[in-house]
Backbone bond lengths (Angstrom), bond angles and torsions (degrees), N, CA, C in turn:
res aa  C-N    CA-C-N  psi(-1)  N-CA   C-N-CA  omega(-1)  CA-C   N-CA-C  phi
1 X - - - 1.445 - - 1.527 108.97 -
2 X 1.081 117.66 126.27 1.812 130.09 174.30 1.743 86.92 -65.47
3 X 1.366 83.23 161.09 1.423 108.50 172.15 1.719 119.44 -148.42
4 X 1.334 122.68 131.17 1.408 97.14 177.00 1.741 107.87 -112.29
5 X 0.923 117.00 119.05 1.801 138.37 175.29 1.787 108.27 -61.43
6 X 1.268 132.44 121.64 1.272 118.00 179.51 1.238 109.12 -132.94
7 X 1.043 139.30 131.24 1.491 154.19 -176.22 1.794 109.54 -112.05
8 X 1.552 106.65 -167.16 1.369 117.64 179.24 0.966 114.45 -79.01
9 X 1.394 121.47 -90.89 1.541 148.58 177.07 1.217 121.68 -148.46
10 X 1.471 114.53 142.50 1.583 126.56 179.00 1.291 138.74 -29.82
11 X 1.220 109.20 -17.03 1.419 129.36 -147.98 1.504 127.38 15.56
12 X 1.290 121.24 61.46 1.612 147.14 159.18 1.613 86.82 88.81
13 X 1.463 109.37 45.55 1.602 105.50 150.52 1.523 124.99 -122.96
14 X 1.075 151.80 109.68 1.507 137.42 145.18 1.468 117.86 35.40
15 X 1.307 142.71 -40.28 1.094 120.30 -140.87 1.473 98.18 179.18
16 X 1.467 126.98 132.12 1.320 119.57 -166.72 1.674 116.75 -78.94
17 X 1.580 112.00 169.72 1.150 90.59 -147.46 1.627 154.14 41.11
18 X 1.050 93.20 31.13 2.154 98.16 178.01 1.159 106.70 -53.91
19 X 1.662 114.94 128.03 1.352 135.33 173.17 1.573 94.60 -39.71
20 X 1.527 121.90 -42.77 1.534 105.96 -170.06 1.486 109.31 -58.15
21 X 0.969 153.28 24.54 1.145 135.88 -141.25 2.034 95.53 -156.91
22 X 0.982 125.30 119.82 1.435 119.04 157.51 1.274 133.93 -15.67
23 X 1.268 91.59 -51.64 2.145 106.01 -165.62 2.139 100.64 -80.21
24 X 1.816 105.02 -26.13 1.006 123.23 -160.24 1.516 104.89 -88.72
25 X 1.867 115.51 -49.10 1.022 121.94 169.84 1.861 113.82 -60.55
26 X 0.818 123.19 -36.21 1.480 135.90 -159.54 1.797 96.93 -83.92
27 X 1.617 110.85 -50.53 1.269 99.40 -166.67 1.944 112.56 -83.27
28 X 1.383 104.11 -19.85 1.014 93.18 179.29 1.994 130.38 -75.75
29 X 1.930 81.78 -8.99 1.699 92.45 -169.87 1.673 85.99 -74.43
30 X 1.179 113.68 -40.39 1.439 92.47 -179.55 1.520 137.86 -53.75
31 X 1.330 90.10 -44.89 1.675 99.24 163.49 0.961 119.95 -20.95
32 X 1.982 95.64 -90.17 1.698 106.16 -170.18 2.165 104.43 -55.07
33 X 0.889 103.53 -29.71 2.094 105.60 -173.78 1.838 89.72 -49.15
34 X 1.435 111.77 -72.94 1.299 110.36 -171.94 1.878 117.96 -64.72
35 X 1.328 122.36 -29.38 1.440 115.63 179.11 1.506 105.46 103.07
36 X 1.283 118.83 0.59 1.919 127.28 167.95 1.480 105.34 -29.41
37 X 1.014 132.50 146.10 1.032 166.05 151.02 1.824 125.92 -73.83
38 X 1.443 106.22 43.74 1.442 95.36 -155.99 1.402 118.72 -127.65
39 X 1.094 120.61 172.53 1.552 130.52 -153.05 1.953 109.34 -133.46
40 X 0.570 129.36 134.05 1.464 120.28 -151.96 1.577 105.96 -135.29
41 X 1.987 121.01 113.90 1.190 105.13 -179.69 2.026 108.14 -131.50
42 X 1.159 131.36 154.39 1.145 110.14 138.26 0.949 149.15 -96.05
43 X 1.554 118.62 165.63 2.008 101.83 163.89 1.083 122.73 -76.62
44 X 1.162 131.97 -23.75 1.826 115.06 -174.53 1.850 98.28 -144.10
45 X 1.346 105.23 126.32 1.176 117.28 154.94 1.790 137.85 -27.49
46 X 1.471 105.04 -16.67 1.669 118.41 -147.51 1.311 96.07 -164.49
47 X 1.882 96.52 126.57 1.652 86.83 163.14 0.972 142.22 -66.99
48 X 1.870 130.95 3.14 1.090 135.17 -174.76 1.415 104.29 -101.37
49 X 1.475 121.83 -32.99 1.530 112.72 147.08 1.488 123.88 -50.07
50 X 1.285 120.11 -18.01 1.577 101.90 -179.46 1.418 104.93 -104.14
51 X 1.267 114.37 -12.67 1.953 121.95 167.69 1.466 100.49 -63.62
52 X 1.563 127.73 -43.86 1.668 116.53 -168.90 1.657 107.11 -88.55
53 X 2.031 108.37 -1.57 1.602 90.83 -179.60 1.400 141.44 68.40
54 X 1.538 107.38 -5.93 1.284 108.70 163.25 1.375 135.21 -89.08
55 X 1.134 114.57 132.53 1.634 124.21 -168.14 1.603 119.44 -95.19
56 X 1.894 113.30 104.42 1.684 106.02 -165.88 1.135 103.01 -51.05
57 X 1.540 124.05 176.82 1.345 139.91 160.05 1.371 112.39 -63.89
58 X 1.147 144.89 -50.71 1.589 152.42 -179.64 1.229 115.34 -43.92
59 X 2.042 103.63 -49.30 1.463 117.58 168.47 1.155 114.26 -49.71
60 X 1.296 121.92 -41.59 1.337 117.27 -152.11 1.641 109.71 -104.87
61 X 1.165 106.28 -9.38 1.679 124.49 157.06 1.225 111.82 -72.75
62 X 1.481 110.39 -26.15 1.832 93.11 163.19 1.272 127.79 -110.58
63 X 1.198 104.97 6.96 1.630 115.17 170.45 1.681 87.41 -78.10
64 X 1.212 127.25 -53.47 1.636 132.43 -152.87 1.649 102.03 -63.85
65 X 1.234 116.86 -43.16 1.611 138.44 -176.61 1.532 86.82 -69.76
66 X 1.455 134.36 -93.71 1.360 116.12 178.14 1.643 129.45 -5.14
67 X 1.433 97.60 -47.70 1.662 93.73 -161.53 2.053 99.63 -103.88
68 X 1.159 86.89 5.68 1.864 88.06 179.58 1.541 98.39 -79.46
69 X 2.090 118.77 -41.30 0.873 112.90 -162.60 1.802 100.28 -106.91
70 X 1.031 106.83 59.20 1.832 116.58 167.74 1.396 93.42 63.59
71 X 1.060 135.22 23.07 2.063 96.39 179.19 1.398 85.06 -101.33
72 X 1.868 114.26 163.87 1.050 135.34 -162.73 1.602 88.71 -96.12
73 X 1.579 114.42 142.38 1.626 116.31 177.93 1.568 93.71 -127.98
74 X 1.305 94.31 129.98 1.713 105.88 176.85 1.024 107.21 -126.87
75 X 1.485 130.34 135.86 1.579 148.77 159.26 1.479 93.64 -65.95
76 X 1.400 91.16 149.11 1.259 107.95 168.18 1.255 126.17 -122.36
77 X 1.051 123.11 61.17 2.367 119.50 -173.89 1.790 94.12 133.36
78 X 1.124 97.44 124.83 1.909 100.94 -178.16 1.681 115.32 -44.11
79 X 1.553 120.72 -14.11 1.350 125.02 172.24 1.976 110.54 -53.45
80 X 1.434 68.68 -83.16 1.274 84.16 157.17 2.288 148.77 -35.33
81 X 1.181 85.02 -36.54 1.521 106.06 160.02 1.463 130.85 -90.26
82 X 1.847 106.07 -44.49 1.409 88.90 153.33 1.240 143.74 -82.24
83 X 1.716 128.80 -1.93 1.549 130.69 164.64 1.732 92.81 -71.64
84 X 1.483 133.20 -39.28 1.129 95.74 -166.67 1.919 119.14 -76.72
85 X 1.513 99.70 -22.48 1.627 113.59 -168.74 1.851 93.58 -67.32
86 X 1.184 114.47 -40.90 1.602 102.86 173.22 1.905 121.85 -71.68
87 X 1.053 123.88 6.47 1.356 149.74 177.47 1.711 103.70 -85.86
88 X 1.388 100.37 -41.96 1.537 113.31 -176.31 2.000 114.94 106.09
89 X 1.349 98.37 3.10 1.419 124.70 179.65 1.497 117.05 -68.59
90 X 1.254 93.46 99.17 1.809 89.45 174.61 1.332 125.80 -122.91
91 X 1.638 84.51 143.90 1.733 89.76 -155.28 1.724 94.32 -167.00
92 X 1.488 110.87 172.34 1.140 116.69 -172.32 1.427 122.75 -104.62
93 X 1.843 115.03 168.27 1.039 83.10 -147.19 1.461 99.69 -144.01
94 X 1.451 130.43 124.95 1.665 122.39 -171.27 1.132 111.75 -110.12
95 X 1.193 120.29 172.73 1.638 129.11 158.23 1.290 128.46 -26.59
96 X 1.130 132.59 123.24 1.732 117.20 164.28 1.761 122.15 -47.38
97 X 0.804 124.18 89.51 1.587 115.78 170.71 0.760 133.92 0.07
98 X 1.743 117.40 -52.24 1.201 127.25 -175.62 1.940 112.48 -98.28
99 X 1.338 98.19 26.13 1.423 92.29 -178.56 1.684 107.35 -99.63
100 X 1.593 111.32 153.19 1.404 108.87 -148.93 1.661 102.78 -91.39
101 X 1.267 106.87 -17.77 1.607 98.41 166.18 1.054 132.46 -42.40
102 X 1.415 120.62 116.68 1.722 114.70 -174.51 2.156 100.08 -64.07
103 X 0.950 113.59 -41.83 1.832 122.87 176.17 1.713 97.00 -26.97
104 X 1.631 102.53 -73.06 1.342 125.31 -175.06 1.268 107.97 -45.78
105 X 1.191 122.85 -58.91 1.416 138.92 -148.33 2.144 96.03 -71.93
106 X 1.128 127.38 -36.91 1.385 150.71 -127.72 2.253 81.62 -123.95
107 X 1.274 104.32 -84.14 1.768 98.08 166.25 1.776 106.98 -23.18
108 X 1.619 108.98 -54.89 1.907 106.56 -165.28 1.544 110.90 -67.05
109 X 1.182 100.59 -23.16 1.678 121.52 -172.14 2.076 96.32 -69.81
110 X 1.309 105.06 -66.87 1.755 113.24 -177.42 1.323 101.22 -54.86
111 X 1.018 128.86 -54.48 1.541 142.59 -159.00 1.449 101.25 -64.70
112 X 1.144 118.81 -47.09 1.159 119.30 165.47 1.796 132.09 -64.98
113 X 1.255 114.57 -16.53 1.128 147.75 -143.62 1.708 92.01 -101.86
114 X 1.539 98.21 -50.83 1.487 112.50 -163.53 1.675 100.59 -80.84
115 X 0.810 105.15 -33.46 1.560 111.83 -165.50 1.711 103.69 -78.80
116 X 1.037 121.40 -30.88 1.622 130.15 147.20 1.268 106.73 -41.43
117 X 1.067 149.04 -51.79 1.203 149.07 -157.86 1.770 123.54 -111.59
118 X 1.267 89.30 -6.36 1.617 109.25 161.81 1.534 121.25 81.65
């Protein structure tokens, strides 16, 4: 089963989640560790787009297209989950990656784990 993973923003990288990056290095080791199936997007380009929380239309046409055609869409960090749950977007929702709680960190790890397995 595909899955699509969604975060904030890049933080002045190319491409969400970049290995350069903590949240990027961390979430992707999980990936490949568990065998996920996943696809990786953000909502806003800029951290000052993800400070005002608004979600474009395009974005959210492909979050909507994702979940029309079965793939599982997961938030990633409560920022992130509540701009989309006020959108009317429902979907599930894990830990931030890059958050330093071992609790957090260990939930993103299962969660991920489970969703492998359907």
């Amino acid at each position: 089963m595909k899955v699509l993973l969604i975060g904030g923003y890049p933080k002045g990288h190319d491409r969400p989640f970049d290995p350069a990056t903590l949240s990027g290095n961390r979430l992707r080791r999980m990936v490949d560790e568990t065998g996920l199936d996943a696809v990786f997007l953000d909502l806003w380009q800029t951290g000052e787009e993800e400070q005002r929380g608004k979600i474009d239309y395009v974005t959210l046409a492909i979050i909507n297209h994702h979940l029309s055609h079965n793939v599982e869409c997961v938030a990633l960090g409560k920022w992130v989950y509540k701009r989309l749950a006020l959108q009317g977007v429902k979907i599930s929702y894990l830990p931030h990656p890059a958050s330093r709680r071992k609790l957090d960190q260990q939930k993103l790890r299962e969660g991920l784990q489970k969703l492998v397995k359907g």
